[in-house]
C-alpha positions as CSV (number, residue, x, y, z in Angstrom):
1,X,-5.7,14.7,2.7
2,X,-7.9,12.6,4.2
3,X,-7.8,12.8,8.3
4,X,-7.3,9.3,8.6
5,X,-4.8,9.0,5.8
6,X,-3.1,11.5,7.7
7,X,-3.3,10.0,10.4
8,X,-2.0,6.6,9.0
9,X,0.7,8.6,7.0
10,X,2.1,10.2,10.3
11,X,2.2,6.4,12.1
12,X,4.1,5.3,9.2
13,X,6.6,8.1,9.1
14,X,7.0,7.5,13.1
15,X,7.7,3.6,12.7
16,X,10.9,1.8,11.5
17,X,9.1,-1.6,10.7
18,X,5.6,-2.1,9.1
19,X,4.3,-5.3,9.3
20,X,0.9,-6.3,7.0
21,X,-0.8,-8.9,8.6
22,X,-3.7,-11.8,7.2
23,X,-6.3,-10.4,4.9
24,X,-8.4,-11.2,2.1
25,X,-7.3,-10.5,-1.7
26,X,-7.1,-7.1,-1.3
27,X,-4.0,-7.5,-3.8
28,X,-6.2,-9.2,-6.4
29,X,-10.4,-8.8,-6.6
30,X,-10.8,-6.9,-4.1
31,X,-8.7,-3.8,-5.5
32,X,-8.3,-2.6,-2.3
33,X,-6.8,0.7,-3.2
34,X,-6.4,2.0,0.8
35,X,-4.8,-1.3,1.6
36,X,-2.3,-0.7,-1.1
37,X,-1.8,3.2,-0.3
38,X,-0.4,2.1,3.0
39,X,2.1,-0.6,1.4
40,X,3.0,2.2,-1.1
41,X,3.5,5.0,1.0
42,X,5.7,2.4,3.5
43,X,8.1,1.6,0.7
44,X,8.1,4.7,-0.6
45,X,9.2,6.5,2.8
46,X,12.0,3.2,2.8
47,X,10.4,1.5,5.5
48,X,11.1,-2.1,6.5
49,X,8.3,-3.7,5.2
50,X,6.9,-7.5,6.0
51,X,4.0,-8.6,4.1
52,X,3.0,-11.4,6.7
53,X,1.1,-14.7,5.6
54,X,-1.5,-12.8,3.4
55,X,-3.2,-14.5,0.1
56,X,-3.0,-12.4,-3.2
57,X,-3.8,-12.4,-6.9
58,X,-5.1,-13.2,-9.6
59,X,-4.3,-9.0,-10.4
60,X,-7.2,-7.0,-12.5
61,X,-6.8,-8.3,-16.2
62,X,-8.9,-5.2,-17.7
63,X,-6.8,-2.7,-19.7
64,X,-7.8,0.6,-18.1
65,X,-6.1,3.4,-16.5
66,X,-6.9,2.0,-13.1
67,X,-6.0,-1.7,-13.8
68,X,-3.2,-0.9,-14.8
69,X,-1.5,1.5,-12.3
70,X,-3.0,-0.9,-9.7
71,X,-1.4,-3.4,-11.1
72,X,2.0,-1.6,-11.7
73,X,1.9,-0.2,-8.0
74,X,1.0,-4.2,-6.6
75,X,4.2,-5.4,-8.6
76,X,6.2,-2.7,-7.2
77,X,5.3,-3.1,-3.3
78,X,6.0,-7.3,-3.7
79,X,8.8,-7.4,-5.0
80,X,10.0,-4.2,-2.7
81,X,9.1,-5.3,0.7
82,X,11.9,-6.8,3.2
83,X,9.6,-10.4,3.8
84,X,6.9,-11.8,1.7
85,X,5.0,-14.9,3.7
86,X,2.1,-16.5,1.3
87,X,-0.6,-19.1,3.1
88,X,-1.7,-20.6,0.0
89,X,-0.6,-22.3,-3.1
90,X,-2.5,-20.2,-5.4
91,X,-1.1,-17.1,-4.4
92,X,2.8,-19.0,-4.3
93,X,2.3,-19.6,-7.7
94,X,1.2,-15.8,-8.6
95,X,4.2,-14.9,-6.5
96,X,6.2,-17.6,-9.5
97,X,4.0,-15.7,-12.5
98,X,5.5,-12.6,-11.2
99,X,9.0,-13.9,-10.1
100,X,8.6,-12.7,-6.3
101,X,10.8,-14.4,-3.7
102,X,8.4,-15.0,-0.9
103,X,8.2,-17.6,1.8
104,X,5.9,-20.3,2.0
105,X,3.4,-20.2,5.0
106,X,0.3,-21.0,6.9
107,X,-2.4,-18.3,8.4
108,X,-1.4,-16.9,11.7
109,X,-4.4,-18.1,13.5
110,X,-2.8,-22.0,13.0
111,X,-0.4,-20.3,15.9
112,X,-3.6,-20.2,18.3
113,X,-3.2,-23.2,20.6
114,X,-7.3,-23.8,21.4
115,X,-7.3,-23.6,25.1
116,X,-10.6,-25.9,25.0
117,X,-12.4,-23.1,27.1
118,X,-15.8,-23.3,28.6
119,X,-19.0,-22.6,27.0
120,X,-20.7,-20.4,28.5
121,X,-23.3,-21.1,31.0
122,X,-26.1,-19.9,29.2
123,X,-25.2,-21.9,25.8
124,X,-24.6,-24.7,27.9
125,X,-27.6,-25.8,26.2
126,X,-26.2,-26.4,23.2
127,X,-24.5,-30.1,24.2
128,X,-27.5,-31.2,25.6
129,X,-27.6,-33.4,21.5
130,X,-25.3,-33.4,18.9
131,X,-25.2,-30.4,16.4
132,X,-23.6,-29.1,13.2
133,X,-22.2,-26.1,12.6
134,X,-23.3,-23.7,9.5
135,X,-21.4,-20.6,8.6
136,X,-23.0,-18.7,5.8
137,X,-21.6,-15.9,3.8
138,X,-23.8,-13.3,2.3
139,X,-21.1,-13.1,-0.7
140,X,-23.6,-10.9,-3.1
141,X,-23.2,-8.0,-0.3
142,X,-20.0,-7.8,-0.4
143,X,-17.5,-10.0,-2.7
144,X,-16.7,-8.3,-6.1
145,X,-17.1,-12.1,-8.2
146,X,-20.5,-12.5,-6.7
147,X,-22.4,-9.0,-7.6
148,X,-24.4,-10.9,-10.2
149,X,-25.8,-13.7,-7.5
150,X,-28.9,-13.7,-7.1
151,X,-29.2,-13.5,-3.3
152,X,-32.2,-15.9,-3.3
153,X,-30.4,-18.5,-4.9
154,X,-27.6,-18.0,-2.4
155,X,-29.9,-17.9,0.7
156,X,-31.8,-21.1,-0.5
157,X,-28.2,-22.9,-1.0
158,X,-27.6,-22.1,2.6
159,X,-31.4,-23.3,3.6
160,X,-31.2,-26.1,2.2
161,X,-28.0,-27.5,3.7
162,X,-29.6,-26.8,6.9
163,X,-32.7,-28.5,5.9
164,X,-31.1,-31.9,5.0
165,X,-29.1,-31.5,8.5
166,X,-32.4,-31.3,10.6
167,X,-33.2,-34.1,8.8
168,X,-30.6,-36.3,10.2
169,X,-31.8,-35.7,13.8
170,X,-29.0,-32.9,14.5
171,X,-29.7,-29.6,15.9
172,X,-28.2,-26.5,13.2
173,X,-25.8,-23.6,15.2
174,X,-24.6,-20.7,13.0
175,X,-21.7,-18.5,14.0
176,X,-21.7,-15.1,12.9
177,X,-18.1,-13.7,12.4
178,X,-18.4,-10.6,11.3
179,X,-21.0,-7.1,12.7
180,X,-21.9,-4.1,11.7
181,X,-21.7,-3.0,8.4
182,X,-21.3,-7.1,7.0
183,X,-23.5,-8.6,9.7
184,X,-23.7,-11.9,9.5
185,X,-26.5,-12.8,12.7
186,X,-28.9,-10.6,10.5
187,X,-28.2,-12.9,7.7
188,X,-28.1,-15.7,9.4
189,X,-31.8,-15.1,11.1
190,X,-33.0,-14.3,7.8
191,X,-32.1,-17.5,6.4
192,X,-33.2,-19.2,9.6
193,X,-36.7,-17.7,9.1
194,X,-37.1,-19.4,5.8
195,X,-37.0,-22.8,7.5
196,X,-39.7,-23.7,9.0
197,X,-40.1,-25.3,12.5
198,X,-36.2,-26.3,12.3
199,X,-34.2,-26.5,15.4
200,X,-31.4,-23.7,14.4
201,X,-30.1,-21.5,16.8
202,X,-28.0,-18.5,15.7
203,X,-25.4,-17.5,18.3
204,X,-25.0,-13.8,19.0
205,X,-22.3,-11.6,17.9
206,X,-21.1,-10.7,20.6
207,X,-19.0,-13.9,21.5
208,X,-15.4,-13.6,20.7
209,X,-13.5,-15.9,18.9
210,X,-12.0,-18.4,21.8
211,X,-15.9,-19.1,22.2
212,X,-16.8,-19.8,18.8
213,X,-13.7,-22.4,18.9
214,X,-15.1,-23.6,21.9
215,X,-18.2,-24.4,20.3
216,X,-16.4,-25.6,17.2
217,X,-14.2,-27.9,18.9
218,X,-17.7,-29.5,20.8
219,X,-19.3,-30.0,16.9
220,X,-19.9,-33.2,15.1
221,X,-19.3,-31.4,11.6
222,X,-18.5,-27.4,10.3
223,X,-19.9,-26.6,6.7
224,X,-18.6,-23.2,6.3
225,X,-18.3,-20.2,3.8
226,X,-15.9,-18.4,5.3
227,X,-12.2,-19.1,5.9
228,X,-11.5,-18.8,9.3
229,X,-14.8,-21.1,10.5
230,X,-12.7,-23.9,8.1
231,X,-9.6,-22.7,10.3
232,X,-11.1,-23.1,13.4
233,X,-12.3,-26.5,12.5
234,X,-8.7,-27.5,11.9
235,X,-7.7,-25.9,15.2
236,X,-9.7,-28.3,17.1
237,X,-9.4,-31.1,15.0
238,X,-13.6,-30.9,13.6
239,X,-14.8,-32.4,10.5
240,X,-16.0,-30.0,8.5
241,X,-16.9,-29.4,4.6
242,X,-15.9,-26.1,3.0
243,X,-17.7,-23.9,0.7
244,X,-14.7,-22.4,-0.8
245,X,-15.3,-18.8,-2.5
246,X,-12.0,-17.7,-2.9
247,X,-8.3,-20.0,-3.8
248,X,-7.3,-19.2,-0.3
249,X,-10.0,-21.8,1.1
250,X,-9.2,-24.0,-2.1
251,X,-5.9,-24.2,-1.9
252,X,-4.3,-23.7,2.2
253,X,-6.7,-27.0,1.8
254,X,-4.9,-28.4,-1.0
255,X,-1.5,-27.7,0.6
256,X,-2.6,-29.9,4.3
257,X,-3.5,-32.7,1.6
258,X,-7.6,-32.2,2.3
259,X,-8.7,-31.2,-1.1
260,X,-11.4,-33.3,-0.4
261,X,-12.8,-31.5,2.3
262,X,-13.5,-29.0,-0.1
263,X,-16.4,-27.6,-2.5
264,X,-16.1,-25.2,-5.1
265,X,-19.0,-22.2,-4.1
266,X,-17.1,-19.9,-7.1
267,X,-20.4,-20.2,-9.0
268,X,-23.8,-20.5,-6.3
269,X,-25.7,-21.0,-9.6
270,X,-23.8,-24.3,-10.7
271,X,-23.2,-25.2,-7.2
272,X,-23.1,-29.3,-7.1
273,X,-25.9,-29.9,-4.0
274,X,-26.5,-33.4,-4.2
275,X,-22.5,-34.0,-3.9
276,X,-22.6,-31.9,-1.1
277,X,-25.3,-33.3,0.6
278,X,-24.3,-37.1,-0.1
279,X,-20.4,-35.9,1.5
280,X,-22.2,-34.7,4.8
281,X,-23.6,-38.7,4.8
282,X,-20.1,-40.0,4.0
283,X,-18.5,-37.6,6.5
284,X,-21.0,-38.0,9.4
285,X,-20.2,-41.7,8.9
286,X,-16.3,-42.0,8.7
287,X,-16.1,-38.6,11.6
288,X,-13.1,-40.8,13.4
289,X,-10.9,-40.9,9.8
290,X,-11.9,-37.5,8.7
291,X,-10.7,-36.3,12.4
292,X,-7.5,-38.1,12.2
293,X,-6.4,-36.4,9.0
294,X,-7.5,-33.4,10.1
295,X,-5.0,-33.7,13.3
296,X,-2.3,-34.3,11.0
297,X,-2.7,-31.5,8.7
298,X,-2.8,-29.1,11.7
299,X,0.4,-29.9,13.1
300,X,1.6,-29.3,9.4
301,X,-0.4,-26.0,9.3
302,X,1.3,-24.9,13.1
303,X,4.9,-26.0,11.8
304,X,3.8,-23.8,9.3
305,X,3.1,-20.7,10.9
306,X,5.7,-21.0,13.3
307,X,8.3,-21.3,11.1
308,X,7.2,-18.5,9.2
309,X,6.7,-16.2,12.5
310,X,10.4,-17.2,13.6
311,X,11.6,-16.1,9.9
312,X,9.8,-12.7,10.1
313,X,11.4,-12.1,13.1
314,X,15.0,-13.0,12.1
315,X,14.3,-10.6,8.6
316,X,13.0,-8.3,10.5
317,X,14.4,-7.8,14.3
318,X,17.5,-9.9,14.4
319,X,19.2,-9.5,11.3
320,X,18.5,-6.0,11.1
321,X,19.3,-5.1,14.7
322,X,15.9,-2.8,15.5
323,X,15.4,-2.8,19.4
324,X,13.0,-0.2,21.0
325,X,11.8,1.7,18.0
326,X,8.2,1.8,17.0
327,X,6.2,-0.8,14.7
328,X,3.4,-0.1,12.9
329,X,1.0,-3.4,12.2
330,X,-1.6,-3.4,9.4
């Protein structure tokens, strides 16, 4: 075996609980077949089991070998685990397709209360004029549905936008939020090169996550494609406009009633600019409204997630009586 499956097989023999936190579809497009091993091998070795506020689905539809016992082993672990917590309404109604009892839910990072922190001193720059915030996604690289992008086409997308921004008089930040292998500051200063003369700064990677919400929180608008940058907006109450790849951006939106904050970046060949770009006019002009909704959905999204952490614990901890044994988190 594998040295780190060993090593992820002995954790999970040594733990009473298992608890899978947020991810991408790795249940669905992503065929994540390590993510699934470690579900499998938890039921399997009758582990307690919590699949926590994940999105899943839509399952492989071809009819081959490994569809199918991906498939077949996906079934199995949902409908075995001891809590099943779904952030989206797309994947609730795969859970229905598949009749899974599951409990409805919001992404964990809605339990993040934005402590409003500094920026630091040497971005302290950054105020000195309004700005928007862009968060582009190099989806060819790495997202299954997008192999056949061309990345040009992708990259000018994201050019534009930032185009049309510096020419409303606003200064363009990107926030890169992932490194290494997937870096996104590469990308992002790639795409900045193509622009000629515009005032975009790319933030460094190294900046954690309560700093990129500090910057957030101090936007006048987000346009992101990726998830968490549209989370973050809602955190701190930012307009923002989202380039949805996946139904987990579609549709937590559609569930906080602001469908209308959102864009449909399936297809980067069909994509629908000149909406996009007339919606960043409409948005940069009603920013008090937009705001306002925005406040209200996030209380819904916290009531959410902490109604769906206070569940987990009660199937978990208090019901089943587990006090000072080990838990393994994935």
């Amino acid at each position: 075996m594998d040295p780190t499956l060993a090593q992820e097989y002995r954790l999970i023999e040594e733990s009473d609980v298992i608890i899978n936190a947020p991810g991408g579809v790795n249940i669905g497009p992503y065929r994540d077949w390590f993510y699934l091993w470690r579900l499998y091998m938890s039921i399997k070795r009758r582990k307690r089991v919590a699949i926590y506020s994940i999105s899943f689905g839509p399952l492989p539809k071809g009819r081959g070998i490994r569809d199918c016992v991906f498939n077949w082993i996906s079934k199995r672990v949902l409908k075995r685990v001891s809590f099943l917590s779904l952030r989206d309404e797309k994947s609730q109604a795969y859970a229905r397709e598949l009749g899974l009892s599951y409990r409805p839910s919001a992404d964990t990072a809605f339990l993040y209360d934005p402590r409003k922190d500094d920026i630091p001193h040497e971005l302290n720059h950054l105020i000195a004029r309004e700005f928007v915030v862009v968060v582009p996604s190099e989806l060819n690289a790495w997202h299954p549905n997008y192999r056949d992008v061309d990345p040009k086409t992708l990259r000018g997308i994201y050019a534009r936008i930032c185009v049309n921004i510096l020419a409303r008089g606003y200064r363009v930040v990107m926030l890169p939020q992932l490194f290494r292998a997937q870096n996104d500051q590469k990308y992002m200063e790639a795409i900045k090169a193509t622009v000629e003369g515009g005032d975009i700064e790319v933030i460094p990677d190294s900046y954690d996550s309560d700093i990129q919400q500090a910057i957030i929180a101090r936007a006048t608008l987000l346009i992101g494609a990726r998830y968490h940058s549209i989370v973050f907006s809602i955190n701190n109450e930012t307009a923002f406009l989202s380039l949805a790849y996946e139904h987990k951006m579609s549709h937590m939106l559609s569930m906080l009633g602001l469908s209308d904050r959102n864009f449909d970046f399936s297809n980067p060949s069909q994509f629908d600019e000149n909406t996009l770009l007339q919606e960043i006019d409409r948005s940069l002009a009603h920013l008090a409204d937009i705001r306002r909704r925005i406040g209200t959905a996030r209380i819904h999204a916290r009531e959410l997630a902490e109604g769906t952490f206070a569940d987990l614990a009660a199937a978990i901890w208090h019901r089943q009586g587990v006090k000072g044994h080990r838990t393994s988190s994935r």
